[in-house]
C-alpha positions as CSV (number, residue, x, y, z in Angstrom):
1,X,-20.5,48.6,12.0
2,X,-17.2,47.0,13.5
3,X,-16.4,43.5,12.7
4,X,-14.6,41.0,15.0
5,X,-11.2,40.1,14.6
6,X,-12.6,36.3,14.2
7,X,-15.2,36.9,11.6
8,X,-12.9,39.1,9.5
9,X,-10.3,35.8,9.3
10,X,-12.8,33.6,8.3
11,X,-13.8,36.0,5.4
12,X,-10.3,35.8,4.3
13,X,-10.6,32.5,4.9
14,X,-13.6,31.5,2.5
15,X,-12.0,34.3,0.5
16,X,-9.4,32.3,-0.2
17,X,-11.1,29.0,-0.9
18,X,-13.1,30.7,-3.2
19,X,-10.3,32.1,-5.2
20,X,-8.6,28.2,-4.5
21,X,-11.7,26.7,-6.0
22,X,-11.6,28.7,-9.2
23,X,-7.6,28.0,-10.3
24,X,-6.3,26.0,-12.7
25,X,-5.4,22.4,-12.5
26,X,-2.9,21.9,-9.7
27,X,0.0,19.1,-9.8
28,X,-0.4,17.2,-7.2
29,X,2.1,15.0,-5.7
30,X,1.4,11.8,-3.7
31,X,3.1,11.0,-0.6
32,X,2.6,8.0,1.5
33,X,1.9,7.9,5.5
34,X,1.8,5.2,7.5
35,X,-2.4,4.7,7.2
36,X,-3.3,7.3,5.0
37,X,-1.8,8.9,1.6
38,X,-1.5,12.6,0.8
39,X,-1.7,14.9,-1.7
40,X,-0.2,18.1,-2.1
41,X,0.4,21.3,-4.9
42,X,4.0,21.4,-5.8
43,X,3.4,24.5,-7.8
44,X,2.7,26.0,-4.8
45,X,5.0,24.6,-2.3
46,X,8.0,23.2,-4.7
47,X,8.6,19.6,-5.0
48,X,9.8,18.1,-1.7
49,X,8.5,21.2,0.0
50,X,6.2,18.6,2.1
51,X,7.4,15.5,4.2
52,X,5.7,13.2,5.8
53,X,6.5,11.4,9.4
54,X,3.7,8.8,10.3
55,X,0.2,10.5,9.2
56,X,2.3,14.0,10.2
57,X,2.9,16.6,7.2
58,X,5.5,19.5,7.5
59,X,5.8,22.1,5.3
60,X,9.5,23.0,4.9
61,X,9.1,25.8,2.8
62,X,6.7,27.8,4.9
63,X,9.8,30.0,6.0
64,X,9.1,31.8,2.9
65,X,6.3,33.6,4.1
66,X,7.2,36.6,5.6
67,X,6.7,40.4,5.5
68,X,7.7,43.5,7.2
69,X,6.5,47.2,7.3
70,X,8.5,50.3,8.7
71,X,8.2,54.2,8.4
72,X,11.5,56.6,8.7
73,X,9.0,59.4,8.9
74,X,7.0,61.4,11.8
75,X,4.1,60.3,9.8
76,X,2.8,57.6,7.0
77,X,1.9,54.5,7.0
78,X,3.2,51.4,5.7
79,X,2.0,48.2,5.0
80,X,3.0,45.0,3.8
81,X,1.2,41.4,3.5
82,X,0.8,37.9,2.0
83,X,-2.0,35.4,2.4
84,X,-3.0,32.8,0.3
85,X,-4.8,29.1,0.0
86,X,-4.0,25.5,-1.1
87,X,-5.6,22.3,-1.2
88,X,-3.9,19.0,0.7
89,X,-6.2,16.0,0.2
90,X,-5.6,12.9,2.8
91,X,-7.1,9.8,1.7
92,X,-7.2,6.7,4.2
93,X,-5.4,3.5,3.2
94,X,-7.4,0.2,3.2
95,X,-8.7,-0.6,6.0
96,X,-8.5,3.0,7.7
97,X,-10.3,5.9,8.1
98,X,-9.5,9.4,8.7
99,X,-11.1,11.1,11.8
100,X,-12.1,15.1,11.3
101,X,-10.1,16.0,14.3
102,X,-6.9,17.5,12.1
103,X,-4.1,19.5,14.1
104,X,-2.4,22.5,13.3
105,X,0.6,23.2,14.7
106,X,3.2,26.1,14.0
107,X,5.3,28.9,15.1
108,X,5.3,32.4,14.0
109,X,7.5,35.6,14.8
110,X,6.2,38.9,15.5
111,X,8.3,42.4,16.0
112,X,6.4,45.3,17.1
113,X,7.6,49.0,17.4
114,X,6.2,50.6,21.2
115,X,3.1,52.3,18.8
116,X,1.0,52.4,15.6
117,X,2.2,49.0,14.3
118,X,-0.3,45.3,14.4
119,X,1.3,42.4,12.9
120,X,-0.4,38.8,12.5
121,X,1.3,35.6,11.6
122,X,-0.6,31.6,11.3
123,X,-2.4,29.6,9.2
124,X,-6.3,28.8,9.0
125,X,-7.8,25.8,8.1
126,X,-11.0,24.7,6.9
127,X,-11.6,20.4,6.9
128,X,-13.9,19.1,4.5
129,X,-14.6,15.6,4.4
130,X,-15.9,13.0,1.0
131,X,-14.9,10.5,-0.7
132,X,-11.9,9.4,-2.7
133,X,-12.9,9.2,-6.6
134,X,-9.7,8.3,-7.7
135,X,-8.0,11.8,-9.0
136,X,-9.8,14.3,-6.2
137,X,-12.3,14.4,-2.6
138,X,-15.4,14.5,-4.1
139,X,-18.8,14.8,-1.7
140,X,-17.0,17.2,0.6
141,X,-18.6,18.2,3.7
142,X,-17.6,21.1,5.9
143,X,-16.6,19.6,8.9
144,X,-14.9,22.4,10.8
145,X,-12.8,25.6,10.7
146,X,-9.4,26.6,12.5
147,X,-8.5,30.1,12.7
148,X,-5.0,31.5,12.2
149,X,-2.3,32.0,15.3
150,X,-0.9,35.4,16.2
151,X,-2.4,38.7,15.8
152,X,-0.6,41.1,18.1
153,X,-1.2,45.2,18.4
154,X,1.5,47.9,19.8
155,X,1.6,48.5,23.8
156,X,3.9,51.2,24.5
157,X,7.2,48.6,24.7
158,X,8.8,47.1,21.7
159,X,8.0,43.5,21.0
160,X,9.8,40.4,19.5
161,X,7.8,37.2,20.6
162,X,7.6,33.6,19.0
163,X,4.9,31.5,20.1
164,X,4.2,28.2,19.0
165,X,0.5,27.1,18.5
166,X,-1.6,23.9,18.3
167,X,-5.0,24.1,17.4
168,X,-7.1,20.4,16.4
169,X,-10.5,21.0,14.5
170,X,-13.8,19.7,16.2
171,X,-14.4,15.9,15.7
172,X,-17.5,14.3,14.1
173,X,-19.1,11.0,15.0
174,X,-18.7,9.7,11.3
175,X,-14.8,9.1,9.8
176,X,-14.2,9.6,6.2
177,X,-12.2,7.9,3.5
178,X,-11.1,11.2,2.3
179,X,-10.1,15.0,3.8
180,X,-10.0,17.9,1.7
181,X,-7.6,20.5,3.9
182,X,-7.6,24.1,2.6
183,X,-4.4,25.3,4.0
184,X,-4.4,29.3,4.4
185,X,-0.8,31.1,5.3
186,X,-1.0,34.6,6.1
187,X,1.5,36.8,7.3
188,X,0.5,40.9,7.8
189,X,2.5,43.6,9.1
190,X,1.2,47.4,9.0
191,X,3.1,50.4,10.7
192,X,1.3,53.9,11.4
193,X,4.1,57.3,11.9
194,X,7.4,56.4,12.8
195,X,8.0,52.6,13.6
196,X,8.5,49.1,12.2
197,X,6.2,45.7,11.9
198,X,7.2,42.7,11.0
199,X,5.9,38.9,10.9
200,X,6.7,35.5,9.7
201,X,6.2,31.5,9.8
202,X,9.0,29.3,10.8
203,X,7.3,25.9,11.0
204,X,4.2,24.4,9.9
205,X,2.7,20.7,10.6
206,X,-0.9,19.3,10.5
207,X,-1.2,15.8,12.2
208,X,-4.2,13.7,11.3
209,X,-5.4,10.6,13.2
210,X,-7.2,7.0,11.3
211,X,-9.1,4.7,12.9
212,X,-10.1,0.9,11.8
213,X,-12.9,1.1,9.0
214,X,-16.4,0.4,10.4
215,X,-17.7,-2.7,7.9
216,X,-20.8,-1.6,6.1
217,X,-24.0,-3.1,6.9
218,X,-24.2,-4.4,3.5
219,X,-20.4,-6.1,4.5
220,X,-22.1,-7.4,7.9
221,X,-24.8,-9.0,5.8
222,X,-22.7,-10.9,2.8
223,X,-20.4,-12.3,6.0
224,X,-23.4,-13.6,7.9
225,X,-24.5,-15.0,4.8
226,X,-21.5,-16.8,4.1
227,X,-21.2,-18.4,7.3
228,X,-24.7,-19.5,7.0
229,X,-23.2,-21.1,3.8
230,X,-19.9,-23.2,5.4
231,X,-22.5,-23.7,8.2
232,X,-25.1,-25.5,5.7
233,X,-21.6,-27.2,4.3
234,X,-20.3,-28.8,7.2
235,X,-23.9,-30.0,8.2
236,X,-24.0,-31.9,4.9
237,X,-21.0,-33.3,5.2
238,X,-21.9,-34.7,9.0
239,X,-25.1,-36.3,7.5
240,X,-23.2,-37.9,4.7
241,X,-20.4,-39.2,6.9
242,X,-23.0,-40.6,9.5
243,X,-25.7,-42.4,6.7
């Protein structure tokens, strides 16, 4: 049985998270945006290997994925890859919450020899949403799933294309104090007989959007109720002032 392209990345996707969810204790670093903080793995990415711009992230460091394949030969095959995952966690400042809509944006580089070579360059995403418990996004939620960018195939012609991509994750009708983002950089190049493959990622970003926190109806009811108290107040004091 053949299976598409997209269902193969999201097994490596889930793949990943899986793995993700099983590792050790990661050291987080905290950065601050302009309505939301974030939270990112320095043993993964180095320290300062994140910035933040706004409620914008960019991943400086991401130049370090790369991989190439080649065979000198009529015949072989030669293949060479990376993918991995990694947990950012964006939690809303007071007063704000985080929409699910999250934006990936990045550019990748793909050489291709005229035949037997496929090369694919991006990074998938998969949103969860919860709540902030102080030290990690509990309660997460699956709230949707980018896939990766560039997946490109021999066509009789040498290639060497960048393309920059923008994908944003569906929306949900509820925002979220917190946003679990498992981050999955892949880079694959494989070349079959005589030929070369290559593929890498030059820049990486994921742009998240907050709105104003909706008041709870349990906030509704305790300001209602202390109006109803100055109210009762300043009618006591209008009795006493006219007796």
């Amino acid at each position: 049985m053949k299976i598409s392209t997209p269902l193969r990345l999201l097994g490596v996707l889930l793949g990943a998270t899986l793995a993700l969810s099983s590792a050790q204790a990661r050291n987080m670093v905290q950065l601050d945006g302009a309505t939301a903080s974030f939270f990112y793995d320095s043993d993964f990415w180095g320290v300062g290997g994140v910035t933040v711009q706004g409620n914008s992230l960019s991943f400086p460091s991401i130049t370090d994925f790369s991989s190439a394949a080649s065979v000198t030969f009529s015949t072989g095959n030669a293949r060479d890859f990376y993918s991995t995952g990694t947990e950012v966690w964006a939690v809303a400042k007071a007063g704000s919450s985080l929409k699910a809509a999250v934006t990936i944006a990045a550019t990748t580089h793909v050489t291709l020899g005229p035949k037997g070579a496929d090369a694919r360059a991006g990074a998938g995403l998969l949103v969860y949403g919860g709540n902030w418990n102080g030290s990690n996004v509990g309660s997460d939620s699956f709230l949707g799933y980018v896939p990766p960018g560039t997946h490109l195939w021999s066509n009789g012609t040498a290639q060497d294309i960048t393309r920059a991509h923008s994908y944003t994750s569906a929306d949900s009708t509820t925002p979220f104090q917190a946003l679990n983002l498992h981050l999955s950089p892949s880079v694959w190049a494989n070349q079959v007989d005589f030929g070369y493959a290559s593929a890498s990622i030059s820049s990486l970003r994921l742009d998240l959007t907050t709105v104003a926190a909706v008041p709870e109806p349990e906030s509704y009811a305790m300001l209602l109720a202390g109006l109803g108290m100055l109210a009762g107040v300043a009618r006591r004091r209008q009795a006493a002032q006219q007796a």
